[in-house]
C-alpha positions as CSV (number, residue, x, y, z in Angstrom):
1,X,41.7,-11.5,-28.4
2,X,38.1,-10.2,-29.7
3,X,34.8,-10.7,-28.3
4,X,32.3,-12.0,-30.0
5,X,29.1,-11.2,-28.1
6,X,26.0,-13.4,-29.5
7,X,22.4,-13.3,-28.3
8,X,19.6,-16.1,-28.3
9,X,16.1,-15.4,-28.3
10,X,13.6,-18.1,-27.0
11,X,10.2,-18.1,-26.6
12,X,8.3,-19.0,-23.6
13,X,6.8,-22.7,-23.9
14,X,8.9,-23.3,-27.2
15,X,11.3,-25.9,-27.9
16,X,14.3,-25.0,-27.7
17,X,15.6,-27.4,-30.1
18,X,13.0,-26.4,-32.8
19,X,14.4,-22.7,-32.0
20,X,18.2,-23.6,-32.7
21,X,17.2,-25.5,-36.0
22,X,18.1,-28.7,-34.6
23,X,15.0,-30.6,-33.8
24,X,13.6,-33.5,-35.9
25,X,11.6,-32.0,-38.5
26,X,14.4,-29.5,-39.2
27,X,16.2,-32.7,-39.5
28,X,13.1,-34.3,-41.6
29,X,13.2,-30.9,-43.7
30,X,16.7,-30.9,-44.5
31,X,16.6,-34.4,-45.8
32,X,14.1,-34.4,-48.0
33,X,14.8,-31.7,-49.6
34,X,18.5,-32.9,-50.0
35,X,17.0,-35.9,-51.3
36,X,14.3,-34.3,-53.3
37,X,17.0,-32.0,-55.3
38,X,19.2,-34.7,-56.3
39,X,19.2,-36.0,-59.8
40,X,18.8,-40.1,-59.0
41,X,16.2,-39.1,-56.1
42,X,12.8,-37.8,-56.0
43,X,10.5,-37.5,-53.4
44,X,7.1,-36.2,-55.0
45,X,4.6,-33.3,-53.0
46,X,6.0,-34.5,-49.3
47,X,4.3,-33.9,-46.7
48,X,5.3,-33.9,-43.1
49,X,2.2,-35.0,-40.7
50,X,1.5,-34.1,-36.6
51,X,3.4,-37.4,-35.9
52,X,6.7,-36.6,-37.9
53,X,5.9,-39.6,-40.9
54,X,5.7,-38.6,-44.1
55,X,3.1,-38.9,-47.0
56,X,4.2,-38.5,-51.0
57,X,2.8,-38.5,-54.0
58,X,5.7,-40.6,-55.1
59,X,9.2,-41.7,-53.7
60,X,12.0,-43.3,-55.8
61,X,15.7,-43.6,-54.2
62,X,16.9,-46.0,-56.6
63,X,20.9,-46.4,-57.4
64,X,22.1,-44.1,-54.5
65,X,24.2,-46.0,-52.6
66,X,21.8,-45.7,-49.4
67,X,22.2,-48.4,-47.0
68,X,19.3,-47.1,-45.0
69,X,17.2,-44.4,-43.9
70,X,18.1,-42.7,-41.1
71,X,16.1,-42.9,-37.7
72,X,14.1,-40.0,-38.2
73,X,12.6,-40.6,-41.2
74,X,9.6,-42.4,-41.4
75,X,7.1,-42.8,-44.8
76,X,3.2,-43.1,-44.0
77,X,1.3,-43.4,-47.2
78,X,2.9,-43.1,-50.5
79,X,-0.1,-42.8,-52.9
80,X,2.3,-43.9,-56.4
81,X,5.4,-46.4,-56.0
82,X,8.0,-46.4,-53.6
83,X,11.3,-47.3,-55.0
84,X,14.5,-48.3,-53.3
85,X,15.9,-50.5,-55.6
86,X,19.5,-51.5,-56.3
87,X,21.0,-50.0,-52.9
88,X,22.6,-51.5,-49.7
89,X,19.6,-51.5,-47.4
90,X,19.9,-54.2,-45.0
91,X,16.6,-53.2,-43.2
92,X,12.8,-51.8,-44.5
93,X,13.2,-49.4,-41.5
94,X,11.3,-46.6,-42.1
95,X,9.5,-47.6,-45.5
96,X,5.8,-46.9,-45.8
97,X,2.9,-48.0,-44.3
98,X,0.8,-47.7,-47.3
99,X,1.9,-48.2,-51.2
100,X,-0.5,-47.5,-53.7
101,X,1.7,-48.5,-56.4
102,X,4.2,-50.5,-56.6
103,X,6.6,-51.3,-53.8
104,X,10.9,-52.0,-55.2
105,X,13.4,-52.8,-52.5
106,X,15.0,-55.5,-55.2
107,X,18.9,-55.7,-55.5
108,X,19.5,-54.6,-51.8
109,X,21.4,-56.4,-48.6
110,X,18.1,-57.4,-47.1
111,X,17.9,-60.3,-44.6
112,X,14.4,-59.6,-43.5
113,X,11.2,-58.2,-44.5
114,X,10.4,-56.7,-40.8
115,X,8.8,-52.7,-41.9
116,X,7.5,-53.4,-45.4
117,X,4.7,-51.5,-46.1
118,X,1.7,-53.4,-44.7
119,X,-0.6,-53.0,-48.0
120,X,1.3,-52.9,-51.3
121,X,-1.7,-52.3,-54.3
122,X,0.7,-52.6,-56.8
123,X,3.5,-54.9,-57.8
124,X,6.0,-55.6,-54.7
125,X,9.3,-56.4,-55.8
126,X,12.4,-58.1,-53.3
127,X,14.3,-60.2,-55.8
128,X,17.7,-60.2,-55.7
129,X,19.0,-59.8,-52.1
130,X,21.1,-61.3,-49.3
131,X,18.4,-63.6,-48.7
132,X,15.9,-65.3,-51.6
133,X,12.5,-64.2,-50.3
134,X,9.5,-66.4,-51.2
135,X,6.0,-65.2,-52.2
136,X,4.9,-66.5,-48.5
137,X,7.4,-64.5,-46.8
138,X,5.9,-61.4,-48.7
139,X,2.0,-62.5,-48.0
140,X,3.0,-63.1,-44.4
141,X,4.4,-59.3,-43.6
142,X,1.9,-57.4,-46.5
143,X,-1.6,-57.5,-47.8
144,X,-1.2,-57.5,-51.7
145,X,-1.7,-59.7,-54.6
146,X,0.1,-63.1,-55.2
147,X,0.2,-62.4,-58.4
148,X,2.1,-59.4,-58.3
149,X,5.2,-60.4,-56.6
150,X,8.2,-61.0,-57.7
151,X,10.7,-62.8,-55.8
């Protein structure tokens, strides 16, 4: 049998979990930048604020097969579009505040529109899922243009 001595530094008034890798914005870290590498994903100049949401430039998830984000992720203000489009999202969980673009979550499993971004300056897109969304059930969860729905 061999020993296998190991040694673990912390540091007074530290986190422990933030020491071992394992708190949220490691978790945060690791998946945006697994999600920021991949060919069908971009998330554009992230950047991870004091409260753990995130602000982009740009974020576009569309055709990956995600059914939703996970519980520590959490978009702020995306200054472009936000795109989720043709996934299996069954909730907006975790979707931005903000938009400055255009908002897709089209061609998902959505039954609600509970967490979509509360101001959407572009388009805002939720055709095609589980449930037929009207332009009032947009207006009625977002501040953005009638005009520029699609439903």
């Amino acid at each position: 049998m061999k020993l296998v001595k190991e040694e673990i530094t912390f540091v007074r008034h530290e986190d422990p979990h933030k020491a071992l890798g394992i708190g949220t914005l490691d978790k945060i870290n690791s998946w945006l930048e697994k999600y920021s590498n991949s060919i069908a994903c971009v998330v554009e100049n992230p950047k991870i604020n004091d409260d753990l949401s995130i602000d982009a430039d740009y974020a576009n998830f569309i055709w990956n097969g995600l059914d939703n984000f996970p519980e520590y992720i959490q978009f702020n203000k995306i200054k472009g579009s936000f795109n989720i489009q043709r996934n299996n999202f069954t909730t907006l969980r975790g979707c931005p505040i903000y938009v400055g673009g255009d908002f897709g979550c089209s061609e998902n499993e959505l039954t609600s529109l509970d967490f979509c971004p509360k101001v959407v300056k572009g388009y805002f897109n939720c055709s095609e899922n589980k449930v037929r969304f009207t332009k009032n059930d947009v207006i009625s969860n977002c501040k953005c243009n009638i005009d520029a729905i699609t439903v």
